[in-house]
N, C-alpha and C positions, 0 to 999 in steps of 0.2 A: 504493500500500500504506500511505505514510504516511497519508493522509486517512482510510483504512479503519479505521485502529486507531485512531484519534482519534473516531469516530464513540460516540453513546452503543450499550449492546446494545439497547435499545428499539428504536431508530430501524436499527439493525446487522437484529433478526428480522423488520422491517418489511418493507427491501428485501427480503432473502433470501424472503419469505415472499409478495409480492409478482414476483418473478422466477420462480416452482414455480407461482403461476397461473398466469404468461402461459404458459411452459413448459407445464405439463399441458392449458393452452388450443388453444394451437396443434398441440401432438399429435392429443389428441380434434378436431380440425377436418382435420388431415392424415389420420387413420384415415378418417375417414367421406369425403374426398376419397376415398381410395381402396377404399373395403370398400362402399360406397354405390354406384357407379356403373362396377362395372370394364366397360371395353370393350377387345376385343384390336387387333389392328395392323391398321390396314389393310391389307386385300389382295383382288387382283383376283377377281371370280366363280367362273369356272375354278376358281380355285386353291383356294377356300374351298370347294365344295364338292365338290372331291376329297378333301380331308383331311376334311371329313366323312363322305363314303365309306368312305376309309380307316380311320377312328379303330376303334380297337379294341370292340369289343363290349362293353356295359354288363353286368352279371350282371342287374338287374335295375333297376326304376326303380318309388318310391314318391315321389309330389306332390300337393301342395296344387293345385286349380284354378279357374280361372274364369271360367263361362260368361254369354257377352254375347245375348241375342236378341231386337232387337231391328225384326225382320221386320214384326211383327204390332203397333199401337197396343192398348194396354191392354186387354183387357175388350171388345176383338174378334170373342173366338172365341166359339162355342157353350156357354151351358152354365155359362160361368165360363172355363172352358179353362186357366184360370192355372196348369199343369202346371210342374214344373222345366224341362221341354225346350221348353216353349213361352213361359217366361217368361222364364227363365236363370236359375244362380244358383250358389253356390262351391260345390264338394264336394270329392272325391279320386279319383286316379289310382293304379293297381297295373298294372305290367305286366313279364313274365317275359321272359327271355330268345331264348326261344323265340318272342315273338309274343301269347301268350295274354294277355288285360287283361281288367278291369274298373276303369270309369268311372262314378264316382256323386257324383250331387248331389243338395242338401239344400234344402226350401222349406218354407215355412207348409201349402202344397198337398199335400204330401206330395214322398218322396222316388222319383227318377229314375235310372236305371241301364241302363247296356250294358255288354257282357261280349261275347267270344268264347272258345271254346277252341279255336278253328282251324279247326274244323267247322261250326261255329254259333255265329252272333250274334245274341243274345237283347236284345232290349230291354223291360225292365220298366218301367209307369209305375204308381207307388204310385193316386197319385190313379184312375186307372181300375181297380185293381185288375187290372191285363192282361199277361202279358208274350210278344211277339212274336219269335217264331224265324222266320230266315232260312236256309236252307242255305248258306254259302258256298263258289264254286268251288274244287276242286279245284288243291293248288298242284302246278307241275311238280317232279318228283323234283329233289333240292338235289345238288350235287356234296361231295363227302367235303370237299373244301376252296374256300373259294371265293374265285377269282380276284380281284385288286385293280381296283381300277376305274385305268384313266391317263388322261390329262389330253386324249387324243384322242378319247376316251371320254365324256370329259364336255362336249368343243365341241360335236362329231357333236350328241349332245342337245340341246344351249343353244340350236346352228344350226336345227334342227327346231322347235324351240320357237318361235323367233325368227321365221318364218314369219307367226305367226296374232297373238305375242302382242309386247309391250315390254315388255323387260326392264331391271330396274335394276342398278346394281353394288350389292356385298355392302356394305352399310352395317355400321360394327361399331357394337355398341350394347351395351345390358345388358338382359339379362330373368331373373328371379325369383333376380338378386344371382349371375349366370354374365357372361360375357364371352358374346356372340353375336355373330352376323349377320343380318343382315336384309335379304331382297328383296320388290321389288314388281313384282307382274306386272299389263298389263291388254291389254284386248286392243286389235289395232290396227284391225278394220273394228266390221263391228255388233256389240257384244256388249249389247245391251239394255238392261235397267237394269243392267247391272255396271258397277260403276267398274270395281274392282283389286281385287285380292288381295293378302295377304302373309304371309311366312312364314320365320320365323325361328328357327335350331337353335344351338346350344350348339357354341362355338367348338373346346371341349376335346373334348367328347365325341361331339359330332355327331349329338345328338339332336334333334328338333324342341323349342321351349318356346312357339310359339304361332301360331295360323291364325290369319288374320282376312278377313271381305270387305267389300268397300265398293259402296254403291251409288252408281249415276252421281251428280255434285256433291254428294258427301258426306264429310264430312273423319272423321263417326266410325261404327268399324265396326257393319253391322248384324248380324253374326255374328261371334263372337271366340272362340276358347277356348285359353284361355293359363295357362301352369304360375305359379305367385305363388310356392313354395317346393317343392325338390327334393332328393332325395339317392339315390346309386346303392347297389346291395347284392340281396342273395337276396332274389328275392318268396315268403312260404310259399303255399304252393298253397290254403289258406283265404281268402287274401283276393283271388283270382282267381273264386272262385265268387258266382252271387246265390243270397243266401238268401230264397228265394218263400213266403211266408205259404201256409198251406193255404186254401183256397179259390179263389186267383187263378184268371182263367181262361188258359189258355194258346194262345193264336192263330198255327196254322203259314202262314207266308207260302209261298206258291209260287211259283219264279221264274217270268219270262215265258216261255211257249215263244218259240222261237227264238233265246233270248241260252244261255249257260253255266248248265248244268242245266235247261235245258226238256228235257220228256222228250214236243213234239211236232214230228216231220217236218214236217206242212204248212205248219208258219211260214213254211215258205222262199217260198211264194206270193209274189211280189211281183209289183206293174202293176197299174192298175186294175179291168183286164175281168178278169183273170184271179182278181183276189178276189172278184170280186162275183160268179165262178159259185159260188163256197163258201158263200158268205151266204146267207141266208135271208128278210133284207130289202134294201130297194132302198140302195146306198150311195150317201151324199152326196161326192162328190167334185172339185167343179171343175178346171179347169185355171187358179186364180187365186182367192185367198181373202186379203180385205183388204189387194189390193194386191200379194202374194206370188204368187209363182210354184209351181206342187206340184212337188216334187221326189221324194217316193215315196208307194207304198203299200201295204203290208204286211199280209198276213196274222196275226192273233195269236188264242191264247185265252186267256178270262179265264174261271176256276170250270169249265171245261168245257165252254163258247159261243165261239163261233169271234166275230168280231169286224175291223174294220180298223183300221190306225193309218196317219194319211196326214201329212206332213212338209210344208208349205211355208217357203218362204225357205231362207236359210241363217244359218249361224253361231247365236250365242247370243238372234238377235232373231227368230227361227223361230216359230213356233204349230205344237204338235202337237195334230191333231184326232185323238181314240180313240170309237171308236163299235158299240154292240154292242144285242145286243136287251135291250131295258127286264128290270128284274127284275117277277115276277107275284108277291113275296111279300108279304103282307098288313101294311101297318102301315111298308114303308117310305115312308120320304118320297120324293114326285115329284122328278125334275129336281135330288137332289143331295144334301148331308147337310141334317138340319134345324139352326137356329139360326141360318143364315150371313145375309148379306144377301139378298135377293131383288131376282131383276132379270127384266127382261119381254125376250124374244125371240121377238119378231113373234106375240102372242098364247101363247107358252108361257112357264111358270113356271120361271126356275131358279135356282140357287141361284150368287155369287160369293166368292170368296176372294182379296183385294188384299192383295201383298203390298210388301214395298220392293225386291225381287228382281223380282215376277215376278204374273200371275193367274191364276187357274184358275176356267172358268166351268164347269157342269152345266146340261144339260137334257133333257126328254125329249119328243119328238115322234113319234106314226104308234108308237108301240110301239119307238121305239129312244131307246137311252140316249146323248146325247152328252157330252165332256167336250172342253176346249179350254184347253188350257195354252200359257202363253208367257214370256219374260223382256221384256215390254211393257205398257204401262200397260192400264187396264181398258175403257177406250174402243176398244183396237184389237182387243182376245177378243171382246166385243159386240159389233163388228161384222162380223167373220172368223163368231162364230157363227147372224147373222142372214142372212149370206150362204151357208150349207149347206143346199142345194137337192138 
């Protein structure tokens, strides 16, 4: 104290004045230690996502978001293609209590948007001027209250899970400035090109704030859509709806017969001979297509034309082949959409689609249309498809 009072006041407002930096220094670097990166306590799987189970019901959820797509190289697709859902890009999130949302994002392309009211999930894409309805199934009647989820409850799941796929422990982490969780799943035999998946919800409230999937040896995801900024409260029923420009055109999707909401009996056809008495042309089916084994073969229609859809392999590294009679309408394109790359299968023209997931080839032969999809590289649809005899 004596030295203190001996000090001049210059050199006295100096320190003091130099002690209120370091102090307000260290504060602003302890706040943002903490307001910057909160993550919650560690805790076991299980247990994390029973209390997300548990947590009490949000009224409602409005977020900033932002979508990663990063499937398709640039300038890929037909056309331009560079839609918001085909390129990605940030927009926002509304979603009500009940379930009903609408999800929109913003690009130079124009703007993108999905929506349900519970009934129907509409998707509108600015850029095509189009928006696509789906019927959605039917949910089962809800009981008046509903029962808590418990902790045997949620092994039983993990156990089943654990089966097909590995699983990680709850990582705590931060996402869009929340305390989270974070798991990662992949699978354990063939899943194709998939690496992992992840998916991480909000430690307090128990919401999701982010998907993502990864493709085999890939550290960044090629699909992502994750909340950047969030807050709970009433959504008004305005901003659950899309507002559709007049003109658009509106495109109702139909489900498949034979899944929830087909409205046809003979999907249930299954076996080979037994579809090809419904067909009207000769189906291609081997017992063995690029190496794969058939595992089924199904009856389906598409527009009104009965058609087959035949499954070889299994797991996520499968080829579905779908095959129906060519379309006779004037001005489509042969063997697929136009713009895509074009590939030769054994003297027919058809069109491919590579993606980092997965490919999807077209073609048409003898008056039937085929299509061959797979989570496998483009070499192995080409030649699953040149082997359709």
């Amino acid at each position: 104290m004596r030295r203190l009072r001996t000090l001049s006041s210059r050199r006295l407002l100096a320190i003091v004045a130099a002690v209120a930096v370091l102090a307000a220094t260290a504060a602003i670097a302890q706040a943002g230690l903490i307001g910057a990166d909160p993550k919650p306590e560690p805790k076991a799987l299980d247990r994390a996502i029973l209390d997300a189970a548990n947590a009490p019901a949000v009224a409602g959820i409005s977020a900033r978001i932002s979508f990663t797509n990063g499937l398709l190289p640039s300038g890929s697709l037909p056309n331009g293609g560079e839609s918001a859902l085909a390129a990605g890009a940030d927009g926002r999130l509304w979603m009500a209590r009940d379930g009903r949302f609408r999800l929109e994002l913003q690009s130079d392309a124009g703007d993108a948007q999905i929506a349900s009211d519970g009934r129907t999930l509409s998707i509108y894409d600015a850029s095509a001027k189009t928006v696509y309805r789906v019927a959605m199934p039917e949910e089962r009647p809800r009981k008046a209250e509903r029962e808590p989820a418990t902790l045997a409850d949620v092994r039983r799941g993990l156990d089943r899970l654990a089966r097909a796929w590995t699983l990680s422990g709850a990582k705590p982490t931060s996402t869009a400035g929340r305390p989270s969780y974070t798991v990662r799943i992949a699978p354990k035999d063939d899943g194709g090109l998939l690496g992992a998946g992840e998916l991480a919800w909000d430690a307090v409230k128990g919401v999701p704030l982010r998907a993502a999937v990864y493709a085999q040896d890939s550290t960044e995801p090629v699909l992502e859509l994750a909340v950047t900024d969030i807050s709970f409260g009433q959504v008004p029923d305005g901003d659950l709806r899309i507002a559709v420009p007049a003109g658009t055109e509106i495109v109702d999707v139909d489900p498949p017969a034979g899944h929830p909401g087909g409205q046809h009996g003979d999907a249930g056809v299954a076996g080979a001979e037994a579809v090809q008495r419904e067909l009207g042309f000769r189906l291609a089916a081997p017992r063995e297509l690029a190496g794969l084994p058939r595992q089924e073969v199904r009856l389906v229609r598409l527009d009104g034309s009965t058609g087959a859809l035949s499954v070889y392999g299994e797991g996520l590294g499968g080829i579905l082949v779908l095959q129906h009679e060519a379309s006779r309408d004037e001005g489509r394109p042969a063997g697929g959409m136009a713009g895509l790359p074009q590939v030769n299968i054994d003297g027919a023209t058809g069109t491919e689609l590579a993606t980092a997931l997965g490919t999807m080839v077209t073609f048409e032969r003898g008056g039937v249309s085929y299509t061959l999809v797979g989570s496998v590289p483009p070499a192995a649809v080409e030649n699953a498809a040149r082997a359709l005899r």
